[in-house]
C-alpha positions as CSV (number, residue, x, y, z in Angstrom):
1,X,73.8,147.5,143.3
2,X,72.2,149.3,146.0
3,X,70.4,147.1,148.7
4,X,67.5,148.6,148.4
5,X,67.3,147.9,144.5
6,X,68.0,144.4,145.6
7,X,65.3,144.0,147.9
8,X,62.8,145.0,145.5
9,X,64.4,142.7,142.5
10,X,63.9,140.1,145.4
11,X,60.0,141.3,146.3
12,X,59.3,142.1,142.3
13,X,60.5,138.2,141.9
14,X,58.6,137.2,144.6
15,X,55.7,138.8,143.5
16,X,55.9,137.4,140.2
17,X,56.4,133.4,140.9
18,X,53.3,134.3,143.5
19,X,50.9,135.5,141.1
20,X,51.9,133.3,138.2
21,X,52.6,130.0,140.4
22,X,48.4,131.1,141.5
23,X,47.8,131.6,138.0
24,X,49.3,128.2,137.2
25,X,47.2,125.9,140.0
26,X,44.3,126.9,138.5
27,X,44.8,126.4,135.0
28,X,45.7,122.9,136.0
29,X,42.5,122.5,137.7
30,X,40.6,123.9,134.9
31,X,42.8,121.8,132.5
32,X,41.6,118.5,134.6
33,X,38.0,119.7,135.4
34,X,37.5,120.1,131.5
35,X,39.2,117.1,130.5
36,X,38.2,114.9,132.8
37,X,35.9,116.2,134.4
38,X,37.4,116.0,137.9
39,X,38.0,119.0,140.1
40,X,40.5,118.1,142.4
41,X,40.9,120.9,145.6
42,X,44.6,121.6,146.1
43,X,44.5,123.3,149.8
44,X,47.5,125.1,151.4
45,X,47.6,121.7,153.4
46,X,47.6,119.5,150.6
47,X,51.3,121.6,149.9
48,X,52.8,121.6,152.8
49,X,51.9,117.7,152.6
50,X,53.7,117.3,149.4
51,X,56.7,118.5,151.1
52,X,57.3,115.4,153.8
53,X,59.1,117.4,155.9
54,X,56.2,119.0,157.8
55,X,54.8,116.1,160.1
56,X,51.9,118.5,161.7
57,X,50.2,118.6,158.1
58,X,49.7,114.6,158.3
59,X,49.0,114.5,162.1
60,X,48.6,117.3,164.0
61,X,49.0,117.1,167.9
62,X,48.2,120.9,168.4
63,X,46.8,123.8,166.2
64,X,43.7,122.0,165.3
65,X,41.9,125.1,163.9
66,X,45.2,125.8,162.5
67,X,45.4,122.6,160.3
68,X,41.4,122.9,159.5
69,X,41.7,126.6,158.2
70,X,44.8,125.3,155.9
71,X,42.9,122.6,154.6
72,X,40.0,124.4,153.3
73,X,42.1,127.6,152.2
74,X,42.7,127.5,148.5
75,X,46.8,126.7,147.5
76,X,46.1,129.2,144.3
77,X,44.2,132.2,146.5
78,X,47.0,131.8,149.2
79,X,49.7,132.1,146.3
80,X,48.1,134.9,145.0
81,X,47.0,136.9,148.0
82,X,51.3,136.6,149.0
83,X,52.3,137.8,145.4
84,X,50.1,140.5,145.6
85,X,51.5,141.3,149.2
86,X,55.1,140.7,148.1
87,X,54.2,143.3,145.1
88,X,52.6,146.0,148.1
89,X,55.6,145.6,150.1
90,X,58.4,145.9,147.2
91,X,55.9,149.3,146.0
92,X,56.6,150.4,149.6
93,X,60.3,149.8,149.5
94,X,60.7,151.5,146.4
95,X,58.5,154.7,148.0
96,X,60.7,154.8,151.5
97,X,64.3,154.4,148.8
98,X,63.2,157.3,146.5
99,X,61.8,159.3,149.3
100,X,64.8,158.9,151.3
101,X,67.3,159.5,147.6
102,X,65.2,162.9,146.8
C-alpha cells in the first residue's frame, strides 16, 4: 500500500471517529436532558480533565484565556469541527496523489 493511500485510510478514520464521537456526545446529552431532565455541558476542558494527565486543565498557572475559551467551547462542536477538518485534509491528500499519479 502506497503511503499516500495510507494517509488518507488514516484521515478518512480520523474523520470518521470525529464526526461520530460529536455525534455521540450529544446524543448522550439529549438522552440525559430528556430523561432526566438535566443538561449537563461537557466543554473541551471538562475532556482534557477526564484525562489526569493534563495538570493546566485543573489549575492553570498561565494561558488564562486559553483555559476560559476551552471551558466554554463545546467537547461535541470541537469533535466535529476536527472531523470535518480531518475529512478536508484527507480530500486534499487524495487531490495532490491523483494529480501527481495522472
Amino acid at each position: 500500500m502506497s503511503d499516500g493511500k495510507l494517509g488518507e485510510q488514516i484521515g478518512a478514520t480520523l474523520a470518521g471517529l470525529g464526526i461520530f464521537g460529536g455525534l455521540i456526545q450529544v446524543g448522550w446529552q439529549i438522552y440525559e436532558w430528556l430523561r432526566f431532565s438535566i443538561w449537563t455541558p461537557v466543554s473541551v476542558l471538562t475532556a482534557l480533565k477526564w484525562t489526569h494527565h493534563i495538570p493546566w486543565a485543573e489549575a492553570p498557572q498561565d494561558w488564562f484565556g486559553l483555559h476560559q475559551l476551552l471551558d466554554g467551547f463545546p467537547l461535541a462542536l470541537a469533535l466535529v469541527v476536527l472531523g470535518f477538518l480531518s475529512l478536508f485534509i484527507t480530500f486534499c491528500l487524495h487531490a495532490a496523489n491523483s494529480a501527481g499519479n495522472g
